[in-house]
DSSP file (Angstrom, degrees, kcal/mol; ACC not computed):
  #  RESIDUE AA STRUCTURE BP1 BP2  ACC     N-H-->O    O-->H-N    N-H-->O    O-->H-N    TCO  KAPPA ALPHA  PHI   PSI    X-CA   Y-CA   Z-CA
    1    1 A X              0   0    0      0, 0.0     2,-0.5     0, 0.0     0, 0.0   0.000 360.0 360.0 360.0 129.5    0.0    0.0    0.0
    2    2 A X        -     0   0    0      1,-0.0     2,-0.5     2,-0.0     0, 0.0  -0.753 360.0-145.4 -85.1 116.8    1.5    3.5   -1.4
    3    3 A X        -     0   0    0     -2,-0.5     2,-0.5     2,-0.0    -1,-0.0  -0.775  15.5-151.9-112.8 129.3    1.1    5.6    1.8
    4    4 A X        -     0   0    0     -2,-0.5     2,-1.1     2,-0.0    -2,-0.0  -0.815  16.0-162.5-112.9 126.3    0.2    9.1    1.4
    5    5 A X        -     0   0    0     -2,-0.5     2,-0.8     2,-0.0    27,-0.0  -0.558   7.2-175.0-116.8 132.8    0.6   12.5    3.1
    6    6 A X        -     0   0    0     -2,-1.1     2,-0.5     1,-0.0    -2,-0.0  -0.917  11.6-163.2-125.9 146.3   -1.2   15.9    2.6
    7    7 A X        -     0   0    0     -2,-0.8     3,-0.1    23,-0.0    23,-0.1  -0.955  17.4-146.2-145.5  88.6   -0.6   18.8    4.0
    8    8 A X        -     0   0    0     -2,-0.5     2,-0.2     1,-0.1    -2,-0.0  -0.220  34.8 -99.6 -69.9 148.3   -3.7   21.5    3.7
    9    9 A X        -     0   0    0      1,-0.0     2,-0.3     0, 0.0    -1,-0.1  -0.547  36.9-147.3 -55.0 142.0   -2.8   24.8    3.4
   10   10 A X        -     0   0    0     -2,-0.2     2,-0.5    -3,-0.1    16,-0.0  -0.796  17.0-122.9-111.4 160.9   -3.2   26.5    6.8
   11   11 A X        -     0   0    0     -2,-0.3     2,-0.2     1,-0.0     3,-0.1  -0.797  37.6-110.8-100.7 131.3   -4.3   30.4    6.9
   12   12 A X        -     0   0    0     -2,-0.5    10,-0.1     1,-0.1     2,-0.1  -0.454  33.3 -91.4 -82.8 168.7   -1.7   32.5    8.7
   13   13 A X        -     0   0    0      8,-1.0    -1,-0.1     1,-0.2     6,-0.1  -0.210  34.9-167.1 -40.9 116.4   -2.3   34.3   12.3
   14   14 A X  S    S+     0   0    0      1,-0.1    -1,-0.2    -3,-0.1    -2,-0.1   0.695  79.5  68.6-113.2 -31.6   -3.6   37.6   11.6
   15   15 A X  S    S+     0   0    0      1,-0.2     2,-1.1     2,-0.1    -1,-0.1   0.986  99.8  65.0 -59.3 -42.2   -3.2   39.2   15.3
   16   16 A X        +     0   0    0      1,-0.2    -1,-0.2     3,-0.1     5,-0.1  -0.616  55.9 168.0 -86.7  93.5    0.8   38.8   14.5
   17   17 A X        +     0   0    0     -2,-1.1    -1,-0.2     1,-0.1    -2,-0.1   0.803  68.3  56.2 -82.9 -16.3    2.0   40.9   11.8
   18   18 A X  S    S+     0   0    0      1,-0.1     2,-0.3     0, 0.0    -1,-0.1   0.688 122.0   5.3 -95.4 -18.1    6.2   40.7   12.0
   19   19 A X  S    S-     0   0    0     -6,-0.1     2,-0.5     2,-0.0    -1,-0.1  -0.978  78.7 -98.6-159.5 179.0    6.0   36.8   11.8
   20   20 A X        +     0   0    0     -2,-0.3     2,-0.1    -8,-0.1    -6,-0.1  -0.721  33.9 177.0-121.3 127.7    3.8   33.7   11.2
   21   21 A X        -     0   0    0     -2,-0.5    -8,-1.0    -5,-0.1     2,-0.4  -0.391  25.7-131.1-101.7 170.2    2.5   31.7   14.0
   22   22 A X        -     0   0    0     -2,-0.1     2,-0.2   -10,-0.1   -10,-0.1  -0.979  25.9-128.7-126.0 128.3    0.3   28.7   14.0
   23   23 A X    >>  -     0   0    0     -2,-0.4     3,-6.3     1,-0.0     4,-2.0  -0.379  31.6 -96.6 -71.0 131.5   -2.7   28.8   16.6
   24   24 A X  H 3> S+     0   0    0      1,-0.3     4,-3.2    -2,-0.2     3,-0.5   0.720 127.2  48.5   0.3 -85.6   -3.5   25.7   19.1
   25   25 A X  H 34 S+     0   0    0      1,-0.3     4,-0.3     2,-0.2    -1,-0.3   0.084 105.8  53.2 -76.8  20.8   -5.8   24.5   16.9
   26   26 A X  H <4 S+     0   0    0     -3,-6.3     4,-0.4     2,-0.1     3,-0.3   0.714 107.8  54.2 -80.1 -50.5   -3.7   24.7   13.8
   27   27 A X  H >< S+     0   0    0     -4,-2.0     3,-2.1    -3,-0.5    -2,-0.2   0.935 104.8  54.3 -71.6 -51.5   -1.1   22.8   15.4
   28   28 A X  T 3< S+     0   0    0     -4,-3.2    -1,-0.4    -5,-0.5    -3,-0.1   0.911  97.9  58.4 -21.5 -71.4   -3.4   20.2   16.2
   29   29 A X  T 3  S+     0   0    0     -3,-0.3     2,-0.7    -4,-0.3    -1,-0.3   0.382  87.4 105.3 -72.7   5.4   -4.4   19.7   13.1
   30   30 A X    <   +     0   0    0     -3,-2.1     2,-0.4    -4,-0.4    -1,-0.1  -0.569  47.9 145.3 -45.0  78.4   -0.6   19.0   12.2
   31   31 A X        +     0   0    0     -2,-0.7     2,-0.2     2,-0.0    -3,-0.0  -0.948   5.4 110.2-141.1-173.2    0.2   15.3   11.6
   32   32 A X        +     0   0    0     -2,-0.4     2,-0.1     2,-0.1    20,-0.1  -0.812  15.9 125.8 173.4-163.3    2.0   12.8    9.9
   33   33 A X        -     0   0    0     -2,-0.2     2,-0.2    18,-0.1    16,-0.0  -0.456  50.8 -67.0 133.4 176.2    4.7   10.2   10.1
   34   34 A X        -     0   0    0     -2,-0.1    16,-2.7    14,-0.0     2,-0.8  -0.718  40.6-111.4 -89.3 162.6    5.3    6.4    9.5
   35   35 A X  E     -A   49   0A   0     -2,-0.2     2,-0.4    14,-0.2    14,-0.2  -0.815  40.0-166.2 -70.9  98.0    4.0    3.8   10.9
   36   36 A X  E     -A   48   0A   0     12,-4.1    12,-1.3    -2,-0.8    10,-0.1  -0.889  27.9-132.3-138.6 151.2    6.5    1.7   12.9
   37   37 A X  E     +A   47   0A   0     -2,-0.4     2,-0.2    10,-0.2    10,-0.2  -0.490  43.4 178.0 -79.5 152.2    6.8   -1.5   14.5
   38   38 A X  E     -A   46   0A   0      8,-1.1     8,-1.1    -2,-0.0    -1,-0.1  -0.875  22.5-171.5-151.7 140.9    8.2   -0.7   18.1
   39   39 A X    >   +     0   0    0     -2,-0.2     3,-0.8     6,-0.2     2,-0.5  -0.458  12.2 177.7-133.5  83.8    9.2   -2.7   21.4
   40   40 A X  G >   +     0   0    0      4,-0.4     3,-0.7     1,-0.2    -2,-0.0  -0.571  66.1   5.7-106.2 146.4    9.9   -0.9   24.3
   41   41 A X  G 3  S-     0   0    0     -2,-0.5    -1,-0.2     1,-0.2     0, 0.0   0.822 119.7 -77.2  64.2  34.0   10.8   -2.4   28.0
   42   42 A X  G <  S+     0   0    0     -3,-0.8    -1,-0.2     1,-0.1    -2,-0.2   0.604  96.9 130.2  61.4   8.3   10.7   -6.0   26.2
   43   43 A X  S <  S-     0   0    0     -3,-0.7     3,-0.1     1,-0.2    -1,-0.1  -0.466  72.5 -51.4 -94.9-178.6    6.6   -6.4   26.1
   44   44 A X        -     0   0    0      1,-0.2    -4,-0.4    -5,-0.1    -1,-0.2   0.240  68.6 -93.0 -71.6 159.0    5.0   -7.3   23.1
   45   45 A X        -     0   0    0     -6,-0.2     2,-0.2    -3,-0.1    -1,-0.2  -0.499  45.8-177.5 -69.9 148.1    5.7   -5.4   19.9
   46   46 A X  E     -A   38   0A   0     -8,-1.1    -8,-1.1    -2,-0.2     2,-0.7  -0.865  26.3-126.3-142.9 172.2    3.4   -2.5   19.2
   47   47 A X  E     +A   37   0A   0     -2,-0.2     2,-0.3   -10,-0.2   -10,-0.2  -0.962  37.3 171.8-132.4 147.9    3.3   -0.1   16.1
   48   48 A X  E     -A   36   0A   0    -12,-1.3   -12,-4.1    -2,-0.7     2,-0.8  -0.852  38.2 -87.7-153.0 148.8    3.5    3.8   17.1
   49   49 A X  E >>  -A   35   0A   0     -2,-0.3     4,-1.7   -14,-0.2     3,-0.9  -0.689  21.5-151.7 -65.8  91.4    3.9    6.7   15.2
   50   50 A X  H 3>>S+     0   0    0    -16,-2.7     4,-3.0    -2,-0.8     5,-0.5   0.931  97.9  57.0 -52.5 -54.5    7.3    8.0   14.4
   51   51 A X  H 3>5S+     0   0    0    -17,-0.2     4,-1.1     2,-0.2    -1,-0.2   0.875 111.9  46.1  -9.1 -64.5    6.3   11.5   14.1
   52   52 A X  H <>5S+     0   0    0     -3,-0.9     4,-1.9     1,-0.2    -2,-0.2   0.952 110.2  54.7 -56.0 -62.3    5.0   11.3   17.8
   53   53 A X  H  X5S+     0   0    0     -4,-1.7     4,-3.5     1,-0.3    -2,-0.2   0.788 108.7  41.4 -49.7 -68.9    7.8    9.6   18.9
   54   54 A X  H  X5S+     0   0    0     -4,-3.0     4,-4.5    -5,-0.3    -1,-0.3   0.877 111.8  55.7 -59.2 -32.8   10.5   12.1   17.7
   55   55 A X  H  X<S+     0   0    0     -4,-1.1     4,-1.9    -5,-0.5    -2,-0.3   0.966 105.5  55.0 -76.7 -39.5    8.4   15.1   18.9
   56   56 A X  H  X>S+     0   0    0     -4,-1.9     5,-1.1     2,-0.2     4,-1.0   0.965 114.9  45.2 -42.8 -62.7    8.3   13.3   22.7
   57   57 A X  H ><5S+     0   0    0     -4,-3.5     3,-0.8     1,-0.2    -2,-0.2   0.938 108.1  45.6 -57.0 -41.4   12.0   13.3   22.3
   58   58 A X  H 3<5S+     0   0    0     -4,-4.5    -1,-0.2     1,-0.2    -2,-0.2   0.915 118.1  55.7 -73.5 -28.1   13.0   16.6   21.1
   59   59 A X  H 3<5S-     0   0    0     -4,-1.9    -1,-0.2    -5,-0.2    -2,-0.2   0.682 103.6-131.1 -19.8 -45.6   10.3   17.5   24.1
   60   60 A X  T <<5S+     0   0    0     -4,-1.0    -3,-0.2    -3,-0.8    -4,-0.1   0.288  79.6 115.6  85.6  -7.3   11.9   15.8   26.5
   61   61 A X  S   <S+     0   0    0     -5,-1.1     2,-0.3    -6,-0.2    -4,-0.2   0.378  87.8  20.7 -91.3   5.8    9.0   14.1   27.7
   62   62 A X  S    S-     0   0    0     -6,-0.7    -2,-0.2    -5,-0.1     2,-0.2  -0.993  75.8-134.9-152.4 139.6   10.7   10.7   26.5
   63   63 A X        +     0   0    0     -2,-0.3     2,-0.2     2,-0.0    -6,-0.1  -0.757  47.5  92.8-109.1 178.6   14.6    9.5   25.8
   64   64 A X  S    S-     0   0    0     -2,-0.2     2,-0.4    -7,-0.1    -2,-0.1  -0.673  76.3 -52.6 143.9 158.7   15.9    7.6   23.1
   65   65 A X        -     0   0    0     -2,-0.2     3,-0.1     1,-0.1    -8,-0.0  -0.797  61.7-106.6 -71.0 122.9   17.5    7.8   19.7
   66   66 A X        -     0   0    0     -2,-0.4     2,-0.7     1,-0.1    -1,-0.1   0.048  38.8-117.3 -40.8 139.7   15.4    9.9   17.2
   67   67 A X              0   0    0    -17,-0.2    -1,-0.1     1,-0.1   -13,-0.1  -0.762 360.0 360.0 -77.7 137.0   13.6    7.2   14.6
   68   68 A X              0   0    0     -2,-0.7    -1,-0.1    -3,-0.1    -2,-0.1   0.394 360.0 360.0-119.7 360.0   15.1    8.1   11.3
């Protein structure tokens, strides 16, 4: 299966004229990634979102090596 991603135009921030930010609910609406097969702490394999996954790390809210 040919896996696809699209990326809607978003409308920029109008209160902010000197740059452009993306509201809460833009950012939400922000996803993507693959799909990838995962194990973590030895339990069963699970399949997670790389996308998530890296954005947890550069967060801080998880360690690990980025999936690439």
């Amino acid at each position: 299966m040919k896996r696809t991603l699209a990326i809607a135009d978003l409308p920029p921030d109008t209160q902010t004229r000197d740059e452009a930010t993306l509201s809460p609910q833009q950012m939400q609406r922000i996803t993507g990634g693959r799909a990838v097969s995962a194990i973590v702490d030895g339990r069963a394999p699970a399949t997670v979102d790389d996308w998530g996954i890296n954005i947890a790390i550069f967060e801080g809210r998880i360690s690990g090596p980025y999936i690439v």
